[in-house]
N, C-alpha and C positions, 0 to 999 in steps of 0.2 A: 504494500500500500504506500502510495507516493506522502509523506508529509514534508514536509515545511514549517520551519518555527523560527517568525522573526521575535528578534529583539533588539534594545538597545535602545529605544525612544525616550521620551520624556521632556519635560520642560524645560527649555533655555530659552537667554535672549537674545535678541534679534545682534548677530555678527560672533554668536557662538559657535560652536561645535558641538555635533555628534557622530559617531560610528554607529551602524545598524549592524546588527549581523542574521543572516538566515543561514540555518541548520536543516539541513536536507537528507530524506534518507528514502529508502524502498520505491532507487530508479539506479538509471545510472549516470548519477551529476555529471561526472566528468567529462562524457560526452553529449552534453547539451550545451548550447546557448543557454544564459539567464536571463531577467532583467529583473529591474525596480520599478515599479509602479507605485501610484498614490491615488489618494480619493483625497481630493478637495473637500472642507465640510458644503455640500448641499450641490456636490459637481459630481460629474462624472470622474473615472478612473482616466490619468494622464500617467502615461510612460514616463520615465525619467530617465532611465540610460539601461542599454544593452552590454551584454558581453559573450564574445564567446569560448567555445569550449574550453579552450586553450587559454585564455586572460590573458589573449594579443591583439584582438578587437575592442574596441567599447567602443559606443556612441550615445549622445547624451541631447535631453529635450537641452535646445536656446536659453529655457528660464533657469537652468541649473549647470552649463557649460561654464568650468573656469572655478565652479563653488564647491561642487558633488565629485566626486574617485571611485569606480566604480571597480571592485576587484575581486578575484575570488581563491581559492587554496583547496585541488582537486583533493588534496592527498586527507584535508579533514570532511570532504564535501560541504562544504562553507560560504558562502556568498559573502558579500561586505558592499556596504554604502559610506565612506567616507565625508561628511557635510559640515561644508566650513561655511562662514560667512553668512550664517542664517538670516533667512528674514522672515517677516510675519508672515507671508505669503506662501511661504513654506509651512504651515502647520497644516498636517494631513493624515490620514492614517496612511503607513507605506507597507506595502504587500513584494516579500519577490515572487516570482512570477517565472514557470517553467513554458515551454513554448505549447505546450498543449494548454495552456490558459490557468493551468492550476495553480493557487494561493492559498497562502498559510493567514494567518487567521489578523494579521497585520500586527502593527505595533504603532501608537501613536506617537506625533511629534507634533511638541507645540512650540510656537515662540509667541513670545511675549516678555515685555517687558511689566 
């Protein structure tokens, strides 16, 4: 059974940091593509950045290019969201996200001051 368990969220303010991490297990991580996705409160779900198998690609939405590090570490099957420079704008719940659509149960992140 595929699960997925992010964590790592929580309140900071706006020009903080946080690290996300997802714990993935019953597939086979290492040969997939990930991503990070989020839900906006009262939006639909927005991708934030991809990667693949191998953590030689990544590509990242415009709104988080430059902010978000997107990486991953087959050998613990682990995803990771590195998030610098937060803004309000970024508070969302964030899901990773296997290529067949599946998501772990998210983890919220809020900024505020």
């Amino acid at each position: 059974e595929v699960q997925l368990v992010e964590s790592g969220g929580g309140l900071v303010q706006p020009g903080g940091s946080l690290r996300l991490s997802c714990a993935a297990s019953g597939f086979g991580f290492s040969s997939y593509g990930m991503s990070w996705v989020r839900q906006l409160p009262g939006k639909g779900l927005e991708r934030v950045s991809d990667i693949n198998s191998r953590g030689s690609i990544t590509t990242y939405a415009d709104s988080v290019k430059g902010r978000f590090t997107i990486s991953r570490d087959n050998a613990k099957n682990s995803l990771y969201l590195q998030m610098n420079s937060l803004k309000p704008e970024d508070t969302a719940v964030y899901y990773c996200q296997t290529p067949f659509g599946r998501r772990g149960q998210g983890t919220q992140v809020t900024v505020s001051s």
